[in-house]
Structures are given as C-alpha cells and as structure tokens.
C-alpha positions in Angstrom: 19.0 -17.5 5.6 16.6 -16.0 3.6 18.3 -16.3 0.8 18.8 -20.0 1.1 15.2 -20.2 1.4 14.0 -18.3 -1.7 16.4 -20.4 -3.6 15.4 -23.7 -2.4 11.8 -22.4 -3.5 12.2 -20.8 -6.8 11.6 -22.7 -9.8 12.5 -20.5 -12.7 10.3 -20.7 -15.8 11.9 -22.7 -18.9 11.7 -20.8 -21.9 14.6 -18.9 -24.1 15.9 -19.6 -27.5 17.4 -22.7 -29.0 20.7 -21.8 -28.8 21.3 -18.9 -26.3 18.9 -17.9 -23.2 17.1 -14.8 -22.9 18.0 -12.1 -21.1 16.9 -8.9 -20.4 20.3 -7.0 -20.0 20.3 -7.4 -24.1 18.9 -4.6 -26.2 15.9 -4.4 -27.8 12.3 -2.7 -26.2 10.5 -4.6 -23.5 8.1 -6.6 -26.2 11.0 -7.1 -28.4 12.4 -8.8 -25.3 9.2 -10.6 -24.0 8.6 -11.4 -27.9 12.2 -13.5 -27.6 11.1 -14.7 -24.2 7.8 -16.4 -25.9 9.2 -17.9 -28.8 12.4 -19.0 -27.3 12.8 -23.3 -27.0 11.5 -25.1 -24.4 14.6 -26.8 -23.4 16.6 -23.5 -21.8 15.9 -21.4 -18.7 15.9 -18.3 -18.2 18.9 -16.7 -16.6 18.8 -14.2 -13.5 17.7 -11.0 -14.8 20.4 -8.7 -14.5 19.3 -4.7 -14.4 21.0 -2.3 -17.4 21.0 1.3 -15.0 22.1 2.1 -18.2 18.4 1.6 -19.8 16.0 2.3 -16.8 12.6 3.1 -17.1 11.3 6.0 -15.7 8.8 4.3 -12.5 9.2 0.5 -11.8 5.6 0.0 -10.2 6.2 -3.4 -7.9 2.6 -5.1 -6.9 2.4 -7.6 -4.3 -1.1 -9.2 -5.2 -1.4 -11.6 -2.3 -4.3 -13.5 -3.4 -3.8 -16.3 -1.0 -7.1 -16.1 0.7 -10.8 -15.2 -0.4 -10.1 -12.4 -2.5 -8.4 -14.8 -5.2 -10.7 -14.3 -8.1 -10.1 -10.3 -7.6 -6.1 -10.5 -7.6 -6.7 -12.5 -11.2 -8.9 -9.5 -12.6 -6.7 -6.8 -11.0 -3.5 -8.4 -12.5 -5.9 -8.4 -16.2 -6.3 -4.7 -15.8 -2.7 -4.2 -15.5 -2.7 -6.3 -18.8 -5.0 -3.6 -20.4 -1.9 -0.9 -20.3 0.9 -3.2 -19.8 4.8 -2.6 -19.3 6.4 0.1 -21.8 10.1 1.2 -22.1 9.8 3.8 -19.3 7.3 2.4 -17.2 7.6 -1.3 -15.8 5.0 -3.1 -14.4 5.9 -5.8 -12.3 3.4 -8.4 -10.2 3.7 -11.6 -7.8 0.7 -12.7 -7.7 -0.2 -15.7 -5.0 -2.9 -18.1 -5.3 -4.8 -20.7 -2.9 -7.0 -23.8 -2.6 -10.5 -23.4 -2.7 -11.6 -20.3 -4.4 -10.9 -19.1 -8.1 -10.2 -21.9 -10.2 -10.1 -20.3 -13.7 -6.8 -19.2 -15.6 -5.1 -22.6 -15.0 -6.1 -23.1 -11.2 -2.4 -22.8 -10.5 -1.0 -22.6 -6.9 2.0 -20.7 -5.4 3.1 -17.4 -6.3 4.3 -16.4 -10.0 6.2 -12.9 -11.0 5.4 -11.2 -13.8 6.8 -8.3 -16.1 2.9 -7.4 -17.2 2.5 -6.8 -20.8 -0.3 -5.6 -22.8 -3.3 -7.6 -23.9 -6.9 -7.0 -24.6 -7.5 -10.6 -22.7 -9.4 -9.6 -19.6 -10.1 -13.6 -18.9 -6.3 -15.1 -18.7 -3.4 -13.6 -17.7 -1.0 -13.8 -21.1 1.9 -12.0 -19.1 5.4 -13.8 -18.9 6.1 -16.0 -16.2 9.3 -14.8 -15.1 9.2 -17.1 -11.8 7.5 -19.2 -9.9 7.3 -19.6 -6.2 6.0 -23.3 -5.8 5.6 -22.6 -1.8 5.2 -19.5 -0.9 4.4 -17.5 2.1 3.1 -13.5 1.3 2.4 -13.1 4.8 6.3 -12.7 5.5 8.1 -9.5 5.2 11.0 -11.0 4.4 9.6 -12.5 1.0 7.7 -8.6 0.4 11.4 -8.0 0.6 12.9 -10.4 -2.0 10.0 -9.5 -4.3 11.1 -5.7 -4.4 15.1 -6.1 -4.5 14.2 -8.6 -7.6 12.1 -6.0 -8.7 14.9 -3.2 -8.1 17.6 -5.2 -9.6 16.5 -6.7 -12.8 13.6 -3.5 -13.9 15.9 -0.5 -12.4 14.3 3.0 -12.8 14.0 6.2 -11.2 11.3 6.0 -9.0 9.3 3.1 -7.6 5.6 2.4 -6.7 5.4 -0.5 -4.4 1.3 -1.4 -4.4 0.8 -3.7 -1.4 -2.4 -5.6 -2.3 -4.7 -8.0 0.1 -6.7 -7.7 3.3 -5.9 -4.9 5.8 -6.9 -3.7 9.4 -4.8 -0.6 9.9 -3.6 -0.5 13.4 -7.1 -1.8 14.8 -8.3 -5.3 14.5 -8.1 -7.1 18.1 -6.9 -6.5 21.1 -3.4 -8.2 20.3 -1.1 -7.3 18.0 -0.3 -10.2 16.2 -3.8 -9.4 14.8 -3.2 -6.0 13.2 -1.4 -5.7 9.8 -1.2 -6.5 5.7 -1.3 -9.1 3.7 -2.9 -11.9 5.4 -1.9 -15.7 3.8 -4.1 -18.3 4.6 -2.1 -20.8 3.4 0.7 -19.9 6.0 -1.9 -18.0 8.6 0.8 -15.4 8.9 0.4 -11.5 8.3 2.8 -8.5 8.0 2.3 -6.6 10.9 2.4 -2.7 11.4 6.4 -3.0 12.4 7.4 -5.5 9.8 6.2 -3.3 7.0 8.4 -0.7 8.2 11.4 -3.1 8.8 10.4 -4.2 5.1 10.9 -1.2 3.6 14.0 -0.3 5.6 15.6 -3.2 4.2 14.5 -2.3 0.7 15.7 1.0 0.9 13.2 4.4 0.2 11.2 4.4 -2.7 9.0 7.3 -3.9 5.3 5.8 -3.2 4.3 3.1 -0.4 0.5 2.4 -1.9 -1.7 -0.3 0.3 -4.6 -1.9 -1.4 -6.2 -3.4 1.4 -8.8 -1.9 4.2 -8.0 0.7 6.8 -4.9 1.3 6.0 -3.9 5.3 5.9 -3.8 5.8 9.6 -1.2 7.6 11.7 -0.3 4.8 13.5 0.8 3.1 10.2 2.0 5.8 7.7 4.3 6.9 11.1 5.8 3.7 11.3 6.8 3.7 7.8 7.2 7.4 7.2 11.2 7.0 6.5 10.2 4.5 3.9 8.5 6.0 1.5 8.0 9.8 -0.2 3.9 9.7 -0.4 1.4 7.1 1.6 -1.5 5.7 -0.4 -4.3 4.2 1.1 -8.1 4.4 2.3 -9.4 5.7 5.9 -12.0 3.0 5.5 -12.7 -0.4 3.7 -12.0 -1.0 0.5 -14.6 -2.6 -1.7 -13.7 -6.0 -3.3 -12.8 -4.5 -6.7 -10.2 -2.6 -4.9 -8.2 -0.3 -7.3 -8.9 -0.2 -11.0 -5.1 -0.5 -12.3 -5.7 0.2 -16.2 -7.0 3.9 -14.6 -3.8 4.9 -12.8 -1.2 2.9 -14.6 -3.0 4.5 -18.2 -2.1 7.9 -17.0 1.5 7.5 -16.1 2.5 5.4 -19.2 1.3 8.5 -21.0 3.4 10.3 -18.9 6.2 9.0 -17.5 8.2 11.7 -16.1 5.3 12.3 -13.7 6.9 12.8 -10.0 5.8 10.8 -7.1 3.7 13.4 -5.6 2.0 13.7 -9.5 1.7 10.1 -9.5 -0.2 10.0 -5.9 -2.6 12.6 -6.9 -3.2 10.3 -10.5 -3.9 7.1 -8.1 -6.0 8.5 -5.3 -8.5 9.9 -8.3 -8.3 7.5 -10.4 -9.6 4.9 -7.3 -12.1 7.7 -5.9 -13.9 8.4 -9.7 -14.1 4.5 -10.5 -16.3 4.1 -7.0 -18.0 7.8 -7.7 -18.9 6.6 -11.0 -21.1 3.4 -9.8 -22.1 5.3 -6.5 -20.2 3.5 -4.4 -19.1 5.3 -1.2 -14.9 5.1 -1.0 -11.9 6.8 0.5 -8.9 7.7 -0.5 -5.8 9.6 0.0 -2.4 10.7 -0.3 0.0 11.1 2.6 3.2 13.4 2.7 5.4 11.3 5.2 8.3 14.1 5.3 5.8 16.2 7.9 5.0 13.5 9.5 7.5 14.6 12.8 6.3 17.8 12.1 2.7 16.7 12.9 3.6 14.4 16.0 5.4 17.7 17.9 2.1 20.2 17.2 0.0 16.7 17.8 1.4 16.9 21.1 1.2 20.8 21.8 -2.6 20.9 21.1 -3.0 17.4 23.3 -0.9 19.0 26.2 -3.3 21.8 25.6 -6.6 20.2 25.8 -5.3 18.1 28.8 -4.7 21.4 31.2 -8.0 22.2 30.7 -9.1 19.1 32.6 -12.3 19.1 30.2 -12.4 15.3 29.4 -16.0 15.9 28.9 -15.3 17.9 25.4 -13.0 15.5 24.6 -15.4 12.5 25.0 -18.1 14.0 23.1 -15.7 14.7 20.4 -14.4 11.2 19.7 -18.4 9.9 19.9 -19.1 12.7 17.5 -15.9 12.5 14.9 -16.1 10.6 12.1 -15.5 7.4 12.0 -15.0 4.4 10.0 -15.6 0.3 9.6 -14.0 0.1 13.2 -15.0 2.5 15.7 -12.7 3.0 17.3 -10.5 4.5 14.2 -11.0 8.2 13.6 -10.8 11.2 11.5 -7.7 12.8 12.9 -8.7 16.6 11.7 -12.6 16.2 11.7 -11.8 15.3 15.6 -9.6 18.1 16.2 -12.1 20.3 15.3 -15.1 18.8 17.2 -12.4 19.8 20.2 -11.8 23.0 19.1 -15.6 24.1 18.3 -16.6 23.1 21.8 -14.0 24.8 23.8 -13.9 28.4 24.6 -9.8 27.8 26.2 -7.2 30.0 23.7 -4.7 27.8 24.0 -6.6 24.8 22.9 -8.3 26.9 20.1 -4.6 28.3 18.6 -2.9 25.0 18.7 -5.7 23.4 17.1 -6.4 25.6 14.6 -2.4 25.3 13.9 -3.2 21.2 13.8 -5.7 21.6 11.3 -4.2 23.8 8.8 -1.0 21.5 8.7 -3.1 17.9 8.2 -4.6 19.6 5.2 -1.9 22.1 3.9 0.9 19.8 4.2 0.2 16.4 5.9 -2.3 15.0 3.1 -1.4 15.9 0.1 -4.5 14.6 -1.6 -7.9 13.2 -0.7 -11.0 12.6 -1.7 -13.9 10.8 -0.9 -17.4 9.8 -2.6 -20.4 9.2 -0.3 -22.0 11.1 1.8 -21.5 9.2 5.1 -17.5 10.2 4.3 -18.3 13.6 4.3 -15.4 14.0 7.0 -13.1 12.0 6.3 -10.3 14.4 6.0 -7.3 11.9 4.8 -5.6 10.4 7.7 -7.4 8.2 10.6 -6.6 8.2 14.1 -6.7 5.3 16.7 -9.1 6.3 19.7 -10.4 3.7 21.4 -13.0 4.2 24.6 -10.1 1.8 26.2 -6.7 1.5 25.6 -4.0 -1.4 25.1 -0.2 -2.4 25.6 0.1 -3.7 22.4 -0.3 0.2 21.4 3.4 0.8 23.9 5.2 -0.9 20.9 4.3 1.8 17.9 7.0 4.0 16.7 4.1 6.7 17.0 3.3 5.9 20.6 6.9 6.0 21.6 7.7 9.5 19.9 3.6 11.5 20.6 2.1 12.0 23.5 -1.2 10.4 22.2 -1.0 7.0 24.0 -0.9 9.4 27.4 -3.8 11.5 25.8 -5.9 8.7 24.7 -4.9 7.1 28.9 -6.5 10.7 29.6 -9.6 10.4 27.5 -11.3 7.5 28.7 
C-alpha cells in the first residue's frame, strides 16, 4: 500500500539528455554523472536509479532532514554544509529534505520534500545539489516514508556501510504522559511523529546498517538505543538538547571523504567529536556520544542484578537521594544511567550492591559507550547514555522493548 502511495506522490525531476536519459547505472564518477544530469534537455526524465554493486562506494550516508516545522531555516544550512564536502566516488551523500509554510522562505520557498545526491559547492546560500525527486505531499512524520527514503537510498547509491542521520525535533522516551507524545521527527504539516517503536520497526524493515545517528534532542537514552539495538552497529545521539545549529556536517562528512575505509565504530568516534568541538569551540555546553548496541542485552541482565540488589536492601531512601542527586538533563526526569549508579553505590555500605555496581559501571563505560564527550560544566556527568526515572511512573512505559526484557519498570514501581 505503501508503495502505491509513494508512487501516486513522487514527481520525478525532468532533466536528462536530448536523446537518451540519464542514469546512474552508466559509468563515469559521480560529477561526471551529475555533470550529464545538469546539462541533459529539459524534455526527458529521469529514469529509476538502478544500484551498480558492482561500483559501490564505500559509506552511503542517508539524512532525513525533516524540516517541516520551525527548524526549516536550519535543515537549508545543514543540507549547504553537506554541500561544502559533497558526494565523492566512495562516499555518497544522500538527503530528503522537507519544507513547510511559514518559516524559511529563501532558496526558492519550495514546499514538500526533495532527494538529493549532495554535491560539492562553495554556495553556502542555495542548495545547487541535484533534484533527484520530489515529494509534492509528503509526510516525514511516518516511518513508513523514513523507510522508502532508505531502500531508495540502498538501491540506487549501494555501498558497504550506511550512516542513516535522522534529523528534526526529539524527546527521547520522555515528553508527556502519553505515548503518542514521545518520538522523532515531528511534521507539522501532518502532526504526526515516529515514535520510540516505529523507529525500530523502521529499521527492521530497512534491514541493519552500521550507524543509527539522531540529530534531534534527547535522544541517546536506554529506553531508545534498546528498542533499536538490532538495528544498527553504533547509536549516535545527545543525553540532552541539541542546540539549533545541530550537527556541523562539513566537520564529519570532511573526515570520512578523506578516508573512506573508516569502520562504523571509526566513523562514530569522527561524528561524536566533530559535534562536541564545534559547540566547545563557541562555548556552548553539548552532549554527545556513541553507543555500542551489541552489549546492549549484556547491560539489561547486570542492570537487573545490581537493581535486584539494591531492592533487598529495602533502602529506598539511598535510592531516592540518588535519582535527586544524579545528573540530569532538559527533562528531569531523564538521567545519567552510570553517574546514578554510582550515587547508589557511594551511599551504601551493602557488598552486594557495591560489586554489582561497580560491575555496572565498568561495562557502560568499557563497552556500552563507546565514545562520549561533553563540553560544559553543568555536563560534567553525563556519562553517555540517559536513563528514564521518573518520581512517578506510567503504562505507556509497559509497551518498551526495554521494560518488557529489564526489571527497571519494577525498580523504578520500587523507587517512588
């Protein structure tokens, strides 16, 4: 059904030569290609895309830039940074970007989404990039079109390894008290919102790609990187808000064009410190980090040993102090996973709760995040990965992949 939809939709862009259309199963280098695709006639269309395994790049970075609310002026500049290293024969850069009424009007004031193969240009005011399709009504809120957007991605720029870069609004597990208000990629157009489960069903349907990166607020918490842990190698994301600017793409994407052959984990460090020096740089506080999702189970089972732990103790006490006390971010209510585990640990004098702790710890930061780093001082303990811990607790919580397979829903029941 899907499919019937996207087709009714898509309105391919007319360019190609006079006589012949492009496409990019022919040979040549990408700006050979795009160099065809720009001084073809304007009385052909382009043909589906079809991928040559043959010639694939090294990393196929996907973005979904879902500008379809107030942060429309900063999807344009992100997608112009991406311009400053553009697409090369082993790295493909490829963007929908989704615009809205009312905001940014520059660069054409277009509406819908368009795709792009991003190519190099020193233009940091229009977007010179290839149309390769335009969405005249689209909905980024869906999962099901995150889902077209990638397979297109997949299928006509194959490669190696793939970055997916979801880019918008987040809230990490916690927004309201209902779930429908918890997600990614909020449309305002639409008023619909991928929530915590559809980006897992997403990328379950895409099929497992080396880095699942979230540009958006609030995002690298357990509740979410658990959800999608079969999904993805390595977890991007930030413990707390984002700033507007978001990332800076031409300081990450610079780096692996230089060197391709970079592996995911490589390539997650690259990100996370190219995002954490840009906001060091203007002294703007910022988290960042990079999530191993293979330990993932590893962490639920000793999660639930030092939990079971604390519990016989009967100290709730401890524990309460400890969640006032850990480090927390833009909501309250979401927590430093480690900096609370120690707060636990420091104030109890029980062995049990001080060797399954101490075990807790030294996995979240030996093997759990792979990278972090922070710049301000009020993140001095933000450790990488951010807990939900609520001085109440909620149903909508029951339906989490993490609450089904941890204890921590019955800990958190315990807590309050």
């Amino acid at each position: 059904m899907i499919n019937k939809l996207i087709g009714a939709l898509l309105c391919l862009v007319m360019v190609s030569a006079a006589t012949a259309s492009v496409t990019f199963d022919q040979q040549g280098s990408v700006s050979e290609i795009v160099s065809q695709l720009k001084n073809a006639s304007p009385d052909a269309e382009v043909l589906p895309l079809p991928g040559n395994p043959k010639a694939a790049a090294s990393w196929t970075v996907m973005v979904y830039v879902n500008a379809k609310n107030n942060l429309e002026s900063y999807g344009l500049k992100d997608v112009n940074e991406m311009e400053m290293i553009g697409s090369t024969p082993d790295v493909n850069i490829v963007a929908e970007l989704g615009r809205i009424n009312g905001y940014a009007t520059n660069d054409g004031d277009w509406k819908g989404s368009r795709r792009y193969l991003v190519q190099k240009d020193a233009d940091l005011s229009k977007i010179t990039s290839p149309v390769l399709m335009e969405i005249l009504k689209s909905d980024m809120g869906k999962w099901e079109n995150l889902v077209e957007f990638v397979k297109w991605s997949q299928e006509k720029f194959p490669a190696r390894n793939y970055a997916l870069i979801v880019w918008n609004h987040g809230s990490g597990w916690n927004k309201s008290g209902e779930p429908e208000g918890k997600g990614i990629s909020y449309d305002d157009e639409t008023h619909n919102h991928i929530t915590t489960q559809q980006l897992a069903q997403a990328l379950e349907a895409t099929g497992k790609i080396g880095i699942l990166s979230m540009d958006a607020c609030l995002m690298q918490m357990m509740e979410v990187a658990y959800e999608a842990r079969t999904g993805a190698e390595y977890i991007v994301a930030s413990e707390e808000t984002e700033p507007g600017d978001g990332y800076t793409y031409n300081t990450f994407l610079g780096p692996l064009v230089a060197k391709p052959a970079m592996g995911a984990a490589e390539l997650s460090k690259v990100m996370v410190d190219a995002y954490t020096d840009h906001y060091q740089q203007i002294n703007q506080g910022a988290t960042q980090s990079s999530v191993n999702t293979a330990s993932l189970e590893k962490l639920a089972s000793l999660t639930d040993a030092w939990t079971a732990a604390v519990m016989a103790t009967g100290n709730t006490a401890a524990a309460v102090a400890a969640r006032t006390k850990a480090q927390a971010f833009y909501y309250s209510s979401n927590k430093d996973l480690y900096h609370f585990v120690k707060l636990v640990n420091d104030a109890t004098a029980d062995a049990a709760v001080k060797a399954r702790g101490a075990e807790l710890m030294e996995f979240i930061k030996g093997s759990v995040v792979y990278h972090n780093r922070v710049t301000g001082s009020k993140y001095a303990n933000a450790s990488g990965l951010a807990i939900y811990l609520p001085g109440y607790y909620t149903a909508a919580y029951d339906g989490l992949a993490w609450a089904k397979d941890s204890n921590w829903d019955d800990f958190m029941k315990w807590i309050k």
